[in-house]
C-alpha positions in Angstrom: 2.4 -1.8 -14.1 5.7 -3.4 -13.0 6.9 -3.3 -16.7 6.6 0.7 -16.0 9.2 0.4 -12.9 11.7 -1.9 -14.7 13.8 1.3 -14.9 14.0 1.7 -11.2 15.9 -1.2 -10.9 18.7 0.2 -13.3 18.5 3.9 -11.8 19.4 2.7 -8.2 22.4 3.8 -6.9 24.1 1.1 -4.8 25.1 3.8 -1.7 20.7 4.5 -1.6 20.3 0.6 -1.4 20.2 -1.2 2.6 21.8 -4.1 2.0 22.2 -7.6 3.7 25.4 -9.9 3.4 26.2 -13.7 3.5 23.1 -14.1 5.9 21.6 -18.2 6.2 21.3 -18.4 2.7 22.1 -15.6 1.1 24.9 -13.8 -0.6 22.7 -10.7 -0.2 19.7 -8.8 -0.2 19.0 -5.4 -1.1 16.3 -2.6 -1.8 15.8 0.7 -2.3 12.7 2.6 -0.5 11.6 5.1 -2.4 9.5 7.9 -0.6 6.4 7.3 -2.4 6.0 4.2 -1.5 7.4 1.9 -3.9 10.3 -0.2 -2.8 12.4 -2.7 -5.2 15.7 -5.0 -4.8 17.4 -7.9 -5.4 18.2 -11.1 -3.5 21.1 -13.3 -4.3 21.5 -16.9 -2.7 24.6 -18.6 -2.3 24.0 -21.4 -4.6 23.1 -19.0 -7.5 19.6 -18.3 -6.9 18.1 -14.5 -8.1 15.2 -13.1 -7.9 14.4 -9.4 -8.4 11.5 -8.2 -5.5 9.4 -5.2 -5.3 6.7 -4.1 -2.6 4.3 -0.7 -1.7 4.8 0.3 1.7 1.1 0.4 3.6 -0.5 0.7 7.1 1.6 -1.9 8.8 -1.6 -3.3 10.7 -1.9 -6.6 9.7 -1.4 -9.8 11.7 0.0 -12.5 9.5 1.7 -16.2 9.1 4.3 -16.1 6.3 6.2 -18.4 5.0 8.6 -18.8 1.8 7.7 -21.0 -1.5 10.6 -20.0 -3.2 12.7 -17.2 -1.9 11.3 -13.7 -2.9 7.8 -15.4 -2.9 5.7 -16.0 0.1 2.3 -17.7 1.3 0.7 -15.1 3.6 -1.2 -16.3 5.8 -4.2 -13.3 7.3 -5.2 -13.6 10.6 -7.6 -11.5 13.1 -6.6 -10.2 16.2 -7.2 -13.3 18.2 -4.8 -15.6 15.5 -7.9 -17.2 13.5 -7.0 -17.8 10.0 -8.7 -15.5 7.6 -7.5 -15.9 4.2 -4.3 -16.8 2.0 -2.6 -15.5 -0.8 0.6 -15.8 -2.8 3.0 -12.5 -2.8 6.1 -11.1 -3.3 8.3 -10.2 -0.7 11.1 -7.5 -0.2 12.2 -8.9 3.3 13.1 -12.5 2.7 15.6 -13.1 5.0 12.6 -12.4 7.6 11.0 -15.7 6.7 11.6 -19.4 6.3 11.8 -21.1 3.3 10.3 -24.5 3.1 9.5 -27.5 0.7 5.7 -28.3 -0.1 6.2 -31.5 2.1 7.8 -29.9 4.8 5.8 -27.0 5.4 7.0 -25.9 9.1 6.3 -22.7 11.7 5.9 -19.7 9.7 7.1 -16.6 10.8 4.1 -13.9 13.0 4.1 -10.5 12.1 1.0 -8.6 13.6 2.1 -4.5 12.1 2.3 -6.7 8.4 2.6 -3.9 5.1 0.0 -5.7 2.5 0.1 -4.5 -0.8 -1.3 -4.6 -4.5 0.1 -3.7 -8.0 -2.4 -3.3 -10.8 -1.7 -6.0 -13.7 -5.3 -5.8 -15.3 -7.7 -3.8 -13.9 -10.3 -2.5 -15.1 -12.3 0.7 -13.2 -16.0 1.6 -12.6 -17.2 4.5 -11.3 -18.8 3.4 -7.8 -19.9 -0.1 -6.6 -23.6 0.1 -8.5 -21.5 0.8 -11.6 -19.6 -2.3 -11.1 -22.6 -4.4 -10.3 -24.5 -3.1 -13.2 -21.2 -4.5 -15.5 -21.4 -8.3 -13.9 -22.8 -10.4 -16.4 -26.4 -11.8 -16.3 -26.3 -15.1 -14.0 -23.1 -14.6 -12.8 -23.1 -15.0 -9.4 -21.0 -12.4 -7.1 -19.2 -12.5 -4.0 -21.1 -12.1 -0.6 -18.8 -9.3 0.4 -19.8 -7.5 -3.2 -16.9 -6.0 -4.8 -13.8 -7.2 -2.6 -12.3 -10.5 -2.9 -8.8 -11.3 -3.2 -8.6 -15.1 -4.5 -4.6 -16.4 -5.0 -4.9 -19.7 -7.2 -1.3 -20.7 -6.4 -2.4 -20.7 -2.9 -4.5 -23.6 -3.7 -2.8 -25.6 -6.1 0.6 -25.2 -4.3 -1.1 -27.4 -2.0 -3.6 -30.0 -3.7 -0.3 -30.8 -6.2 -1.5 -29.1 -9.1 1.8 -27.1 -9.0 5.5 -26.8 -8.1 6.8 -24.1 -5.9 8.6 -22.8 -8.9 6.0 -22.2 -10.8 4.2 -20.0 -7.9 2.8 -16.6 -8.8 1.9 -13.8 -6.4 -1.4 -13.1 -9.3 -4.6 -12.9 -7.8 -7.7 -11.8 -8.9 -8.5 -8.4 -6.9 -11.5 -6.4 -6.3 -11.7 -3.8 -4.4 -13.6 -0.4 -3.6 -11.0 2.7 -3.0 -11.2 4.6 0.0 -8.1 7.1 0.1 -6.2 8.0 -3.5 -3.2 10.6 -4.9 -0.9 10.6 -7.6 2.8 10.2 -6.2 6.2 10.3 -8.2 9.1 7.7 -7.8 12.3 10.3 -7.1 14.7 8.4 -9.3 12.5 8.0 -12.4 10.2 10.8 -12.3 7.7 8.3 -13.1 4.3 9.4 -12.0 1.7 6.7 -10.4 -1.7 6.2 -8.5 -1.5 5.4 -4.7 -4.5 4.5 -3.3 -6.2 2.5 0.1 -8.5 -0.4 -1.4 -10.5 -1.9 1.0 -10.8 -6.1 -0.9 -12.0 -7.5 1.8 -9.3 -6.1 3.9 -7.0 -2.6 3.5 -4.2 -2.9 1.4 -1.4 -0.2 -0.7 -3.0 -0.7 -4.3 -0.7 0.7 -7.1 -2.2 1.7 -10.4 -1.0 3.3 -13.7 -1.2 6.7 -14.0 -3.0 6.6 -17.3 -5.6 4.1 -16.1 -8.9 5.1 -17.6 -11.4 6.2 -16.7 -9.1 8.1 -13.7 -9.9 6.0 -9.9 -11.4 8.5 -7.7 -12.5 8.0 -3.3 -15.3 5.0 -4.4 -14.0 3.9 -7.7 -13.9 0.2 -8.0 -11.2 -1.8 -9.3 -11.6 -5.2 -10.5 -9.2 -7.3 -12.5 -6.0 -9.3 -11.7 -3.1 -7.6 -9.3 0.0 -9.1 -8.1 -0.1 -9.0 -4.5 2.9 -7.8 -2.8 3.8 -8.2 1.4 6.9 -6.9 3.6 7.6 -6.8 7.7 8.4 -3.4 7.3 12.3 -4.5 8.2 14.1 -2.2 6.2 12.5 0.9 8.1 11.6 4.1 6.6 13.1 5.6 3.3 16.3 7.4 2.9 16.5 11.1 2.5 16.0 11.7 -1.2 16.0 15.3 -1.3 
């Protein structure tokens, strides 16, 4: 799915990014928010550091604890309403400058958000028709999660901290299930390029992105199980500008 956006990136006029200059440590960060959903940009840091980011715009009703791995890249942190911890993952960011950046042995306060924008772009997904459909596919023995089909699992966000890896080797991957409640096909204005939003509910409600020529096509139940590359922003940058 990315791969089908790396156009976006050139198609951006520079007067449609918001932009952010020689801020801590960066030279800049930008995006563009495009009305469908889909938001992408750059980040530059003052020592040479680039990295290219891209989110999905969502609810805004999460309560998280983020910090940075590497800039762009992010531990989220989910929490209920009263602050307990609820799960972690490994995503990208568009908002960077909204976080701290810390070493893997010097892991400090992470920045609170509780109106976070969770997201989820389709890598390898596969769909099934409605959850008996996906639990008729799981393969004899194999044991599934309590919460049926709905699990995010990040496995940077476990060996980033048992020392199995480096921060710059951190991934925003995860392996996703999730059952969709809300679906429609929406259109990226610089592109044309035609894609599936939906709500998937994995455990908890998140933007999921999938290819418009997915098969067979997700429908209100589908289920969608697979790897995903999570995606997170504060909502910073505020609404999109007008494209029309």
């Amino acid at each position: 799915m990315p791969g089908d956006w790396d156009g976006v990136e050139k198609a951006i006029d520079g007067q449609r990014r918001r932009l952010i200059e020689n801020y801590a440590i960066y030279r800049d960060v930008s995006v563009y928010l495009d009305k469908s959903g889909y938001c992408c940009g750059r980040l530059d840091t003052h020592d040479g550091y680039v990295e290219v980011m891209f989110s999905l715009q969502a609810s805004g009703s999460h309560n998280v604890a983020v910090w940075q791995v590497m800039p762009g890249i992010a531990e989220v942190n989910l929490l209920d309403s009263n602050g307990e911890f609820l799960t972690r993952f490994i995503s990208f960011v568009d908002d960077p400058h909204m976080y701290p950046w810390y070493s893997l042995d010097a892991i400090g306060e992470p920045a609170r958000y509780n109106e976070y924008h969770i997201g989820a772009v389709a890598v390898d997904l596969t769909v099934y028709d409605s959850e008996e459909e996906w639990d008729k596919a799981q393969e004899p023995g194999a044991i599934s999660p309590p919460t049926g089909p709905r699990l995010v699992l990040s496995p940077y966000a476990f060996t980033l901290h048992d020392g199995r890896s480096k921060a710059e080797e951190a991934s925003p991957i995860a392996m996703f299930k999730a059952v969709i409640k809300e679906i429609e096909v929406v259109t990226i204005h610089l592109t044309g390029i035609k894609w599936y939003k939906a709500i998937a509910d994995c455990g908890f409600d998140v933007a999921l992105a999938l290819p418009i020529h997915i098969s067979p096509a997700p429908h209100l139940g589908s289920v969608v199980d697979g790897e995903a590359f999570m995606t997170g922003t504060s909502g910073n940058w505020g609404p999109p500008v007008d494209q029309d």
